[in-house]
PASEBA-1860 file (N, C-alpha, C; in nm, 3 decimals):
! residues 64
1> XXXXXXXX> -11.659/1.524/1.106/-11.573/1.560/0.995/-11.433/1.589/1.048 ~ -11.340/1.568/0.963/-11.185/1.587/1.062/-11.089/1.651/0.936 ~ -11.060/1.730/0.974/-10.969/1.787/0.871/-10.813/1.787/0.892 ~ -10.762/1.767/0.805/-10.562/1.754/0.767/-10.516/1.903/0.767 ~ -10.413/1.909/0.855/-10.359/2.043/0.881/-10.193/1.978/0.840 ~ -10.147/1.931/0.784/-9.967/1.897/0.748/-9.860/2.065/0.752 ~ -9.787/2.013/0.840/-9.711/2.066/0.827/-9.647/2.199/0.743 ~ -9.633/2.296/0.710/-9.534/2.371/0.589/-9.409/2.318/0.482
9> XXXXXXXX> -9.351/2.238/0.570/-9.247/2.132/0.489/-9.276/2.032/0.450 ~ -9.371/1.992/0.503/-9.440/1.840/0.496/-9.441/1.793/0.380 ~ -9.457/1.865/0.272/-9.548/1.837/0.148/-9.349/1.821/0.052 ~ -9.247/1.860/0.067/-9.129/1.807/0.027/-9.065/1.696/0.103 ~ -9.152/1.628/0.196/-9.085/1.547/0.249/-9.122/1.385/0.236 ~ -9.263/1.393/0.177/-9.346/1.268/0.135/-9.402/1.251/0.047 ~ -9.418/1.156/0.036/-9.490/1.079/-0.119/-9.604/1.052/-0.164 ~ -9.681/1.060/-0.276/-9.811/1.020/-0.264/-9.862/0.909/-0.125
17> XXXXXXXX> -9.783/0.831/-0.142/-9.797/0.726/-0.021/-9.881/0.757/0.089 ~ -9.795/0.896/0.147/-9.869/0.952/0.249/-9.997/0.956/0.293 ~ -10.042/0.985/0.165/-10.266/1.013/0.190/-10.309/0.845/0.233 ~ -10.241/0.735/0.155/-10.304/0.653/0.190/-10.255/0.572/0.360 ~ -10.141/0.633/0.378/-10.082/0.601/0.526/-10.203/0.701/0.654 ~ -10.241/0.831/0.607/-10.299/0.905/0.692/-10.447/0.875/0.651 ~ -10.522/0.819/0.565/-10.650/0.734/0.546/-10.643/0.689/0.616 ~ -10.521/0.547/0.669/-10.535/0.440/0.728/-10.566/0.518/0.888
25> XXXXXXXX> -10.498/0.578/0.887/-10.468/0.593/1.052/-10.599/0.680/1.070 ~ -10.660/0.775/1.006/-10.757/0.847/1.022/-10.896/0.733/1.030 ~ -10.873/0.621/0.996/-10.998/0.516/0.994/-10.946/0.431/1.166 ~ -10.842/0.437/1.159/-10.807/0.379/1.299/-10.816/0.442/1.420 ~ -10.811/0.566/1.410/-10.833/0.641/1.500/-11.035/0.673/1.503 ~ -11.112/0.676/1.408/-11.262/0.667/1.413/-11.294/0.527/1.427 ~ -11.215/0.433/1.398/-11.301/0.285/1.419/-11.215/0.241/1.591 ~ -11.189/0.323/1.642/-11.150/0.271/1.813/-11.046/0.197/1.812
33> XXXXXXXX> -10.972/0.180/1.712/-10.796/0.071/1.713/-10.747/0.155/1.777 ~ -10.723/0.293/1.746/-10.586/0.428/1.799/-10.635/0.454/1.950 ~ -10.612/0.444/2.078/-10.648/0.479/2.197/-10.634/0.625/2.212 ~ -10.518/0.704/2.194/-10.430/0.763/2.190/-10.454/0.820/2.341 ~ -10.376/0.930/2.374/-10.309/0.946/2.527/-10.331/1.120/2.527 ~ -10.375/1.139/2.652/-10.399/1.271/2.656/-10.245/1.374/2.610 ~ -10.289/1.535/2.602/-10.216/1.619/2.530/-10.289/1.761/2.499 ~ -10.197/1.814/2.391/-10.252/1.924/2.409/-10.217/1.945/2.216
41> XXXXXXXX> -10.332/2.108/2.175/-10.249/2.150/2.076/-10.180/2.241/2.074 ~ -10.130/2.288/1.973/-10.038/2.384/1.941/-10.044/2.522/2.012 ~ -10.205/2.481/2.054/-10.253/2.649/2.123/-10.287/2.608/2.282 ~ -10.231/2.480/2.326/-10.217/2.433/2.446/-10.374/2.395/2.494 ~ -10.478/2.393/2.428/-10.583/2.325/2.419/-10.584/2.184/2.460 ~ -10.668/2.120/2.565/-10.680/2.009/2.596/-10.715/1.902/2.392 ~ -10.590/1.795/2.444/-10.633/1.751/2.316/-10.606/1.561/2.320 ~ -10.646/1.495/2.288/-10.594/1.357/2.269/-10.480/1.332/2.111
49> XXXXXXXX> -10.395/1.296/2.178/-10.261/1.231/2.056/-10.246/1.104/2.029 ~ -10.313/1.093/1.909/-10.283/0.968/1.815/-10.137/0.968/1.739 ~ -10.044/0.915/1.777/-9.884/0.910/1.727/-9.906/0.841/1.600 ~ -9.845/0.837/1.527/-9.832/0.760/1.405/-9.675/0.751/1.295 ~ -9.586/0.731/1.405/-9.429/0.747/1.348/-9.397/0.916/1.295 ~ -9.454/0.903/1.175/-9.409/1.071/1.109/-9.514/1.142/1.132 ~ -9.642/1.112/1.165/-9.727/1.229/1.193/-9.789/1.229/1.355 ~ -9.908/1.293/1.350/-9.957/1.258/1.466/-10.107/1.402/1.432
57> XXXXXXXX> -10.241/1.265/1.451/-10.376/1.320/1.489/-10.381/1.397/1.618 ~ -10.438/1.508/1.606/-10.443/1.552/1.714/-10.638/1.555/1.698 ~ -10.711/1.516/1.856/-10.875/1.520/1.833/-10.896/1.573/1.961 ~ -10.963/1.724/1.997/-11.053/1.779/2.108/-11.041/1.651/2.214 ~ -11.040/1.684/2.358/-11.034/1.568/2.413/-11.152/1.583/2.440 ~ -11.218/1.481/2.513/-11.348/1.440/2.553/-11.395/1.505/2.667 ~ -11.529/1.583/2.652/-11.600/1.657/2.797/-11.611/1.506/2.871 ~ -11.569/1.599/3.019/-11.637/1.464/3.137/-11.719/1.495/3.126
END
């Protein structure tokens, strides 16, 4: 299950559009298209970053 955390401003800055731009990428990133590149989150947590122009997935990185 993966849940949407947007921004505080986020929501004056885009368009309905959005949900179906972050569908796409949220299916690209579970169907293995998005590689994305190690990182961290906000709380400096090991994390993998899926970029996506205006946003960016952030997913737990993978136990060795």
């Amino acid at each position: 299950m993966s849940s949407m955390f947007p921004a505080h401003t986020l929501r004056y800055r885009v368009g309905p559009q959005f949900l179906r731009r972050a569908a796409d990428a949220f299916a690209d990133v579970v169907g293995g298209r998005s590689a994305g590149f190690p990182g961290a989150d906000l709380l400096r947590r090991p994390a993998t970053r899926h970029e996506f122009g205006e946003f960016t997935i952030l997913r737990p990185a993978a136990d060795d």
